[in-house]
BATORTOR-40669 format. One record per residue (C-alpha): z, x, y; residue in three letters. Coordinates in steps of 0.001 Angstrom, whole numbers, plus 500000, padded with zeros to 6 digits. Layout:
<sites>
ZXYALA...
</sites>
This chain:
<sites>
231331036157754171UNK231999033290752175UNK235796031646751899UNK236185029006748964UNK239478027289747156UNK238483026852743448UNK242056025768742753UNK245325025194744627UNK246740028182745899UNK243664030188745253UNK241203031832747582UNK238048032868746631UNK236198035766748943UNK232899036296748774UNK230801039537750841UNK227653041351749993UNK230104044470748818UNK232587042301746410UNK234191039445745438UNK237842038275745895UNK240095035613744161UNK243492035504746015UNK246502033883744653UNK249223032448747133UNK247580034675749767UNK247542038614747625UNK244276039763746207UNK244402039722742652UNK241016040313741790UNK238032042161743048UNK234663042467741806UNK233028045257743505UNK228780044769743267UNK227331048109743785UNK230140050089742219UNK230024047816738628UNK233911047984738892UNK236361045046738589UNK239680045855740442UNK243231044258738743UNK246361043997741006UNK249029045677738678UNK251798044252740327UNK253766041942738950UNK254153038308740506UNK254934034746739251UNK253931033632735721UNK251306030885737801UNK249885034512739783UNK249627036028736406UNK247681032928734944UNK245560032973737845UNK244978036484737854UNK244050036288734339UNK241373033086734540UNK240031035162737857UNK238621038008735441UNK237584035531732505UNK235968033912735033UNK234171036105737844UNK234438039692736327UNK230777040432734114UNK231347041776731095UNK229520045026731209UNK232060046060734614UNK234598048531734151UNK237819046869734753UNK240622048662735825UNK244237048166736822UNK244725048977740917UNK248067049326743263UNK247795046515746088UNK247247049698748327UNK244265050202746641UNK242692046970746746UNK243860047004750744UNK241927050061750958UNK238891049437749400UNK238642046266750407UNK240427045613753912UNK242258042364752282UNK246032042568753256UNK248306043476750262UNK251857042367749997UNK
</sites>
């Protein structure tokens, strides 16, 4: 596992299975590998988690992964990452 901060406030998680960029702490995007799937927190935060949120898929999500939108209990459970 590899832990990074790209920006302030921001966590990036990297594991074999997927990638991670937290915001303030809450997964807000996940890039699962094998599964060619890029997971979207659909809950709404702040306007900065929303920009962040939104730079994390222009940024770390390939273009030929399905992206969908996912509950914070489904990103806890396909992922482990705490939710809040």
């Amino acid at each position: 596992m590899k832990i990074s901060n790209p920006a302030s406030n921001q966590t990036l998680i990297e594991t074999q299975a997927f990638k991670a960029l937290l915001s303030y702490g809450v997964p807000q995007v996940v890039v699962l590998h094998k599964e060619r799937l890029t997971l979207v927190n659909s809950k709404k935060y702040s306007n900065t988690t929303s920009k962040h949120r939104n730079a994390a898929v222009r940024n770390y999500a390939p273009s030929n992964f399905t992206t969908i939108e996912a509950s914070p209990s489904e990103i806890q459970e396909v992922t482990g990452l705490e939710c809040q």
